[in-house]
N, C-alpha and C positions, 0 to 999 in steps of 0.2 A: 479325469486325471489320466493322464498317459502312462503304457504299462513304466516305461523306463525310468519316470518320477518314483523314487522313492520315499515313503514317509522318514523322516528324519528329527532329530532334535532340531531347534532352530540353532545349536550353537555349535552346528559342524561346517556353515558357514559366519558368522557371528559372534563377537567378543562384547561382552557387556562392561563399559566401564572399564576401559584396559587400562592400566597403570605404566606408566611413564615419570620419568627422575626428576624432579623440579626442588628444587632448594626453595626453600621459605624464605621472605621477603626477596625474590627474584620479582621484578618487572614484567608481568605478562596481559596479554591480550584478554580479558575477561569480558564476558557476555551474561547479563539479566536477563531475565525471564521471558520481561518486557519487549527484551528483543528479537527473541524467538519470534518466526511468523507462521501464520496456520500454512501451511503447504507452500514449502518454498525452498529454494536453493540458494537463497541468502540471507543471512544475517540481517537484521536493520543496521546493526553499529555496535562496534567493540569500544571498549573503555579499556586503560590502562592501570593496571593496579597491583601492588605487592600478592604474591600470589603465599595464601594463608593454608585455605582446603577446598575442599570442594571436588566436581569434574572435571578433569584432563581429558582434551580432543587435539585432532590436528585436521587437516583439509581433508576430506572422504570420507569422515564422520557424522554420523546422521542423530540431531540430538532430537528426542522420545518426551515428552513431553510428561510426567507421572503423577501429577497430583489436580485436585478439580480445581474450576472446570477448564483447564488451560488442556487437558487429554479429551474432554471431550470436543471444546471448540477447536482441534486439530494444530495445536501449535508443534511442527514438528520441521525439523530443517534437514537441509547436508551441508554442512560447514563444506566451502573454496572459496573463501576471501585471504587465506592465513596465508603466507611465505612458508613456502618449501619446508619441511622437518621443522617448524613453529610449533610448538605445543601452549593451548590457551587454555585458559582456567574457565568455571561457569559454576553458577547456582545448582546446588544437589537436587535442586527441581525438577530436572531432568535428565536423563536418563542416557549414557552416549552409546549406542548402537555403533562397533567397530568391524568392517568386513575384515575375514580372515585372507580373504584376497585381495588384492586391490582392485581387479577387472571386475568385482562384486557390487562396489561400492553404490552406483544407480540403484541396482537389484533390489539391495539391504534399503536403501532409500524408501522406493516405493513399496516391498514389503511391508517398511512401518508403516504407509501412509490406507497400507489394506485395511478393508471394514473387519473381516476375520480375525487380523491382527488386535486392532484395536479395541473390539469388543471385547477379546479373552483379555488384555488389558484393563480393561472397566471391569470385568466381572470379575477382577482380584485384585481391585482396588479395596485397602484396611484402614480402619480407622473409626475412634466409635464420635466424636465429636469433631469439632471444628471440622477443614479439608482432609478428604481423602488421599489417599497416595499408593502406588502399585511402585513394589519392589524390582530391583532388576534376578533379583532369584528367582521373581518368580516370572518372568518373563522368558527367563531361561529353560523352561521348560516345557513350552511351546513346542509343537511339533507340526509340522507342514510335508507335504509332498515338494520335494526338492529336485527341480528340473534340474538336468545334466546341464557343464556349465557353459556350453556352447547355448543352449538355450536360454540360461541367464543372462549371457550377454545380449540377446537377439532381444527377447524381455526388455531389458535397461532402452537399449535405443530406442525402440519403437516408444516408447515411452517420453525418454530423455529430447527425443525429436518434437517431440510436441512441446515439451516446457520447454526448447529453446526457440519454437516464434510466441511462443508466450511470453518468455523474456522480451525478445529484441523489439515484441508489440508494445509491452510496456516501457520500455529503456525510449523508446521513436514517441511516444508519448509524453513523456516525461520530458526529453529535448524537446517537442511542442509547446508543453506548458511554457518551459523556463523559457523559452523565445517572444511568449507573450507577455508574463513577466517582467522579462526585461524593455522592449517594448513602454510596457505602463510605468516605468522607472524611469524612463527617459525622459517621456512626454510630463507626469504628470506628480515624479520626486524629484526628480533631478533636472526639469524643465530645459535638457540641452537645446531642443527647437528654439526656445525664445535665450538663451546664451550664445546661439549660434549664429541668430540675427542681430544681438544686443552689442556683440563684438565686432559684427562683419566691418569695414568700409562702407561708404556711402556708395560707392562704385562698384563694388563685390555683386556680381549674377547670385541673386537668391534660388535661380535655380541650379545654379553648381553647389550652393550649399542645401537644397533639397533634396540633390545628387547624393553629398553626401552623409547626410541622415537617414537616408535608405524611403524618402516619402516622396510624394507626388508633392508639386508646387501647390497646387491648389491649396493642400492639405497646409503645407507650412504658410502660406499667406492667413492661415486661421487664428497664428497663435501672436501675438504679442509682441514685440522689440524692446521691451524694457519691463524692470521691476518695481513694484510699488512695497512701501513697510509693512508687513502686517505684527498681528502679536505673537505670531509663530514665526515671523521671519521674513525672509523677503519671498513675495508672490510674484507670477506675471502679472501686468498692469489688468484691473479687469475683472479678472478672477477672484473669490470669495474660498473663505476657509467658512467649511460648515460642519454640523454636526450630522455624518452617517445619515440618523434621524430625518433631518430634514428631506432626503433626497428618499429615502426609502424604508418603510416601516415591515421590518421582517414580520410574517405570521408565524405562529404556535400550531404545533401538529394537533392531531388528534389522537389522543391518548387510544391502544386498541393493545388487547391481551391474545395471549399463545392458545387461551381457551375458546374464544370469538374467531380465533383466525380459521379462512377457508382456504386450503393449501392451493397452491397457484403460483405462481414466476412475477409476482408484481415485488419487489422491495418493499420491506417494512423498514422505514428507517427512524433510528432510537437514538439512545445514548456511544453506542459501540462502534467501532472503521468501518464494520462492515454490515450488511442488512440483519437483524434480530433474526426478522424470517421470512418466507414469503405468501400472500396473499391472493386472493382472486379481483380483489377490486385496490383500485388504487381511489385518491381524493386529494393529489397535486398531478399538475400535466406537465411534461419534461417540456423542455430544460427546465431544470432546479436547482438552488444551490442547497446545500441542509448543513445547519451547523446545532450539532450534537447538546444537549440541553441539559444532559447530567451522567452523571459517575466520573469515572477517572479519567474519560476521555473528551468531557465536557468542553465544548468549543472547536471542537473539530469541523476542519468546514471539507465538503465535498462537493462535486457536482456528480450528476445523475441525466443521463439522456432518453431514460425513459422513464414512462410513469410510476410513481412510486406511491405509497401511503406513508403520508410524514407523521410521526407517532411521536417521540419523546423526542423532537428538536425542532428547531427554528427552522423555518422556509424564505427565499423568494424565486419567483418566478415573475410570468408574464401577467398574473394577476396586479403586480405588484412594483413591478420594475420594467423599463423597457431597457434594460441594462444588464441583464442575465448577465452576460459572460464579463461585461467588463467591471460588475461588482464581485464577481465571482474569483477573479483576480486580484482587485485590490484588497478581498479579503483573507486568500492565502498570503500574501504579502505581509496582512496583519494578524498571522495567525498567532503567534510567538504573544503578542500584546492581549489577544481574544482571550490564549490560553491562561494567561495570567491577571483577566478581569476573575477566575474563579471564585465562588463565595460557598461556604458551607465545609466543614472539616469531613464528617462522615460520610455525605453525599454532596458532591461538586455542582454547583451548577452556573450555566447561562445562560440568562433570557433575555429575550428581545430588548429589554430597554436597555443592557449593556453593551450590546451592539450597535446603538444608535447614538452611545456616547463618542465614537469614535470617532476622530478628524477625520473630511476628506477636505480635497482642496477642488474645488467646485469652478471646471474651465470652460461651462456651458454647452447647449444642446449639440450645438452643429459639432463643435471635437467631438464630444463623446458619442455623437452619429458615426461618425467618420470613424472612431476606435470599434465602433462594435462591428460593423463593418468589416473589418481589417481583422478582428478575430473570430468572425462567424466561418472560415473556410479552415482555420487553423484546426478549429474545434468538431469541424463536419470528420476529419478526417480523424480525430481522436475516438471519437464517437465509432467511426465505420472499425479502428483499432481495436476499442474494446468490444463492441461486437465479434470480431473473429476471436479475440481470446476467452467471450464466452461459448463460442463455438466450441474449441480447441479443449478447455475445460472440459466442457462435457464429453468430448471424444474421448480426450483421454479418460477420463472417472470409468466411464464406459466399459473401455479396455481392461483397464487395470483387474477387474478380479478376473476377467476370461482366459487373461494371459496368465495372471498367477495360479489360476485352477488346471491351465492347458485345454482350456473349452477352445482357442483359439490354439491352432497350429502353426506353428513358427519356422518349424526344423527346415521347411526347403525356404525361408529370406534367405538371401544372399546378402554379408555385409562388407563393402568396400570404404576402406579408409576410415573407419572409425575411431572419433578418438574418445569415445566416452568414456 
């Protein structure tokens, strides 16, 4: 610690819970639990609701996440989705950490996301039954060495610099997917290739109209010129409605416990968005899709680029499919429907045979060559994407206590144009 950090309460920069004028039954922005994310600077999604009680935030508020195990698994935000002076309502769940500055606001951020932080949190968490929960009083009485605040600001960016190619890695990803997506909608929901021939002229260059479907001629000469009945509707000529099943039989992980686990960087993947934990050995080879097998989040489908140990959910790979990525797609597509094959009230689940009840509409080898094909470079690059954000992570995790402690010297950065 540097001499010029003084130890301090934490709420000399710091407002717990600030109170703000909201009329009852006013219209506000409210936020679940649910959509808190573990380390993150944005919301999943706000809902619209009479606002009753609860916590009052605005943009620069960072919500604390205070009861289990949502404080351990790091569910902690900084609300900036909101419009200008917006005040939004939330679950007394957690907890709103307000800087008393506004140039703070990163700072108080990443402070909550400190191991320091959070521990003395857990170890004043009360309660003799059911979930646990830590008070904002007693939060308040935290004490830390509190750098001068030209170094809080130097602090926030080095930091804030990082989560923002972590963002734009994830946002360039995310426009990746939905361009495949859409993509498999065209060809293979919405069938425009074969409406785009079914319409043309007898005299119409099919490769002006290859031109404009954005595909090589070769490609469009694959698909069809007309429609045949089926019992779902109208198909291209040719083409078969099948059942999932028939084309691909997902495997079951292998069940493996937190007491067996050998610590290690392999993903355990379970019921949860994100890995359980990680292991030394894996028993799937990337590419994988994994679609989550029980609890609240059953049917969740992912992809994974490296190897993983699939534990409490469904698998396919190359064992299994030569079709990785383009069932991989047509199953987020069908995620809404997966989610809602659930069976079991207290413990949610889906298994394999629910999965294989699913329609696809089955346009044979050589398209869906040609599709995989066509998403194999989209996905190299998402892949090289989430590699640098695991990179970036770890950088930053790194940082974070050296900088809060001042083991790392900051005072001579020079910062030009910041707008954090």
């Amino acid at each position: 610690m540097k001499s010029e950090w003084e130890v301090k309460p934490i709420t000399d920069i710091i407002t717990f819970n600030p109170k703000h004028a909201v009329k009852k039954g006013t219209l506000v922005s409210y936020v679940e639990m649910a959509a808190v994310p573990e380390h993150s600077r944005e919301i999943a999604y706000f809902d619209k609701r009479e606002f009753k009680s609860g916590s009052k935030f605005q943009n620069g508020d960072t919500l604390f996440s205070r009861i289990t195990p949502c404080l351990q698994n790091g569910k902690t935000c900084r609300v900036s989705q909101l419009t200008k002076d917006e005040i939004a309502n939330g679950s007394t769940e957690f907890i709103v950490m307000s800087a008393k500055d506004a140039a703070d606001k990163d700072f108080v951020y990443y402070l909550a996301l400190s191991k320091e932080f959070r521990k003395y949190a857990e170890g004043r968490m009360e309660g003799t039954t059911g979930r646990q929960r830590v008070s904002w009083q007693s939060l308040s009485e935290y004490k830390l060495p509190i750098p001068p605040k030209e170094i809080r600001k130097k602090i926030a960016h080095i930091l804030s610099t990082l989560d923002d190619k972590i963002e734009l890695n994830h946002k360039m990803n995310q426009t990746l997917e939905e361009a495949a997506q859409a993509l498999f909608k065209s060809w293979f929901v919405d069938f425009d290739p074969v409406h785009a021939k079914a319409n043309a002229d007898s005299n119409v260059d099919h490769g002006q109209i290859a031109k404009e479907l954005g595909i090589s001629r070769d490609i469009l000469d694959l698909f069809p010129d007309e429609f045949e009945e089926n019992e779902l509707g109208m198909i291209p000529t040719g083409w078969e409605v099948k059942k999932f099943g028939d084309i691909v039989i997902p495997k079951k992980g292998k069940s493996i416990t937190k007491k067996t686990i050998i610590e290690g960087d392999v993903p355990v993947v379970a019921g949860g968005l994100t890995p359980a934990y990680y292991h030394n050995q894996f028993n799937v080879e990337a590419p994988v899709i994994t679609i989550s097998a029980s609890g609240a989040n059953a049917g969740f489908v992912n992809l994974y680029n490296t190897n993983i140990w699939a534990s409490d959910c469904s698998y396919i790979n190359s064992t299994n499919s030569d079709y990785v990525l383009t069932h991989y797609i047509y199953l987020r597509l069908k995620q809404s429907e997966i989610t809602w094959m659930q069976q079991g009230a207290a413990q949610p689940h889906i298994y394999p045979s629910h999965l294989m009840r699913l329609n696809i509409v089955d346009a044979g080898t050589k398209i869906w060559d040609d599709f995989e094909n066509l998403l194999t470079p989209l996905f190299k690059k998402i892949a090289i994407n989430k590699i640098e954000i695991q990179t970036l992570q770890k950088t930053r995790d790194t940082l974070l206590p050296k900088l809060l402690s001042g083991e790392l010297d900051v005072s001579e950065l020079e910062l030009d144009n910041v707008t954090h």
